[in-house]
Every structure is written in structure tokens, then in C-alpha cells.
N, C-alpha and C positions, 0 to 999 in steps of 0.2 A: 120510513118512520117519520111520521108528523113532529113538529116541536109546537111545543103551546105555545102562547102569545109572551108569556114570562121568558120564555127563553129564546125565542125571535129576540125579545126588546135586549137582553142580555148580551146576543151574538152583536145585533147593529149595538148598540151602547161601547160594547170592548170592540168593533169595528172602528169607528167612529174615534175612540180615543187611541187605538194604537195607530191610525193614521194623523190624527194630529203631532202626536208625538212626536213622527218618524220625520211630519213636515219643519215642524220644531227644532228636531234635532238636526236637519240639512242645514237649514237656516242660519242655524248657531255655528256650525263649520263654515258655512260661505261667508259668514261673519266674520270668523277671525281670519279669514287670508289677506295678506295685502294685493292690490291689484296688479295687474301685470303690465309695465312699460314695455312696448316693442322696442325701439330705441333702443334702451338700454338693456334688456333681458333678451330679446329674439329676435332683433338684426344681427347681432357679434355671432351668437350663432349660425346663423345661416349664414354672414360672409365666411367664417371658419369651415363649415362642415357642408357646404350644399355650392355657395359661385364657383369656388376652384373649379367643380367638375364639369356644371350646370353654366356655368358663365354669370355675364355681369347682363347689364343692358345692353340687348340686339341693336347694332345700326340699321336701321333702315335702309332699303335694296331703293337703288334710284331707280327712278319710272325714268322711262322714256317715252 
């Protein structure tokens, strides 16, 4: 089934706007987050829940 040029322009037209929209709307949420400090947000983690098991910093193996 053919779509006439009326409703081609209709389909991209509401294509078109529901994709700005949705950019819009990402937009607006990445907006309101505050950003994320590793320091303070996800180092204390990782030393808490991953060095215990995982370790700290490897010493270096002596060359000979």
C-alpha cells in the first residue's frame, strides 16, 4: 500500500517531532543530575567493597 505525499509529509513531520522531543527530554534529565566526584562518591566504594579482596597497589617484582 502506497501513502500519498500528504501522509509521507505527516509520518516524517510526527517522526521528526517525536525524536526531538525524546532528545529534549534526555537532555532535561542529564540536566538535572549533579555530576559525579570519584573521590568522594566511588573511591570509598571501591576501597569498602572491591581492595579487601582485589588488593591494594601491586609491588613491583625485582628484575634481576
Amino acid at each position: 500500500m502506497k501513502f500519498s505525499v500528504l501522509q509521507n509529509s505527516r509520518y516524517f513531520l510526527f517522526s521528526i517531532s517525536l525524536l526531538l522531543l525524546l532528545l529534549l527530554l534526555a537532555n532535561w534529565v542529564g540536566l538535572s543530575k549533579e555530576p559525579v566526584h570519584f573521590n568522594t562518591q566511588v573511591k570509598p566504594i571501591f576501597n569498602k567493597k572491591c581492595i579487601s579482596c582485589h588488593g591494594g597497589v601491586k609491588k613491583m617484582a625485582a628484575s634481576a
